[in-house]
C-alpha positions in Angstrom: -60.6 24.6 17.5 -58.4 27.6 15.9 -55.7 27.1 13.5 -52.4 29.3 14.1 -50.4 30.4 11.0 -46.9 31.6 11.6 -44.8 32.6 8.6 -41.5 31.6 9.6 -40.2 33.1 6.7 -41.1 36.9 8.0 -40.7 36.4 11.9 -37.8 38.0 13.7 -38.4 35.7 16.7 -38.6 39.0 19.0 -40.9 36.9 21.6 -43.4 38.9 21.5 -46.1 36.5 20.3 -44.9 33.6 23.5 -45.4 36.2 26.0 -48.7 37.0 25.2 -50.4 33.7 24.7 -52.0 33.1 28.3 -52.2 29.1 26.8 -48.3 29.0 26.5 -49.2 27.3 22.9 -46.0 29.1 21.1 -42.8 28.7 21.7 -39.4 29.1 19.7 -38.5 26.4 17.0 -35.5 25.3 17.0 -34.3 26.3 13.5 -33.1 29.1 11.9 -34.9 30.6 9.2 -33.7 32.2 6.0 -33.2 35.6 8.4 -31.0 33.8 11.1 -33.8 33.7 13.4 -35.4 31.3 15.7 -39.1 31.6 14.4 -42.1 31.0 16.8 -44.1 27.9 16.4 -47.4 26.7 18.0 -46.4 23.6 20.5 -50.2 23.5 21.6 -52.6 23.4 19.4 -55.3 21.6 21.0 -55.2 24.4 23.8 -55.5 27.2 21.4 -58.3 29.3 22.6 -58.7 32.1 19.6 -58.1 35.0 21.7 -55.9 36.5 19.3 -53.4 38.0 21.7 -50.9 36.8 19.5 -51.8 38.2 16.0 -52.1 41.6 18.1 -49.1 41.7 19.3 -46.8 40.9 16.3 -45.2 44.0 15.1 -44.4 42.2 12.0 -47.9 40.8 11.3 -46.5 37.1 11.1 -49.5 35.4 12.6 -53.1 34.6 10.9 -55.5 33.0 13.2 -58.4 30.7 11.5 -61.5 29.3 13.4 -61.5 25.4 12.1 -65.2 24.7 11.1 -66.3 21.4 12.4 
């Protein structure tokens, strides 16, 4: 199991992170940050897989991605 950070007090909401999670795990919240921007959120976290698509894609470097130890 993975565990998806998101600052929502840095993210722009440009998308980029939703369009690359082949999971569909992230998706817009429905607030506003501090910016004026929808931030993304993880919807699905049990079907997180780790692949990191996400983190790699963020220009603003938003996301951290942690591997929950069991």
């Amino acid at each position: 199991m993975f565990i998806v950070i998101i600052n929502s007090k840095k993210c722009k909401g440009c998308g980029l992170c939703i369009q690359a999670c082949p999971k569909q795990c992230i998706s817009y919240s429905k607030q506003f940050n501090k910016i004026g921007y929808h931030w993304a959120v993880m919807i699905k976290k049990d079907a997180c897989t780790g692949c990191s698509f996400c983190y790699m894609v963020c220009p603003d470097i938003c996301i951290k991605i942690y591997e929950k130890a069991n």
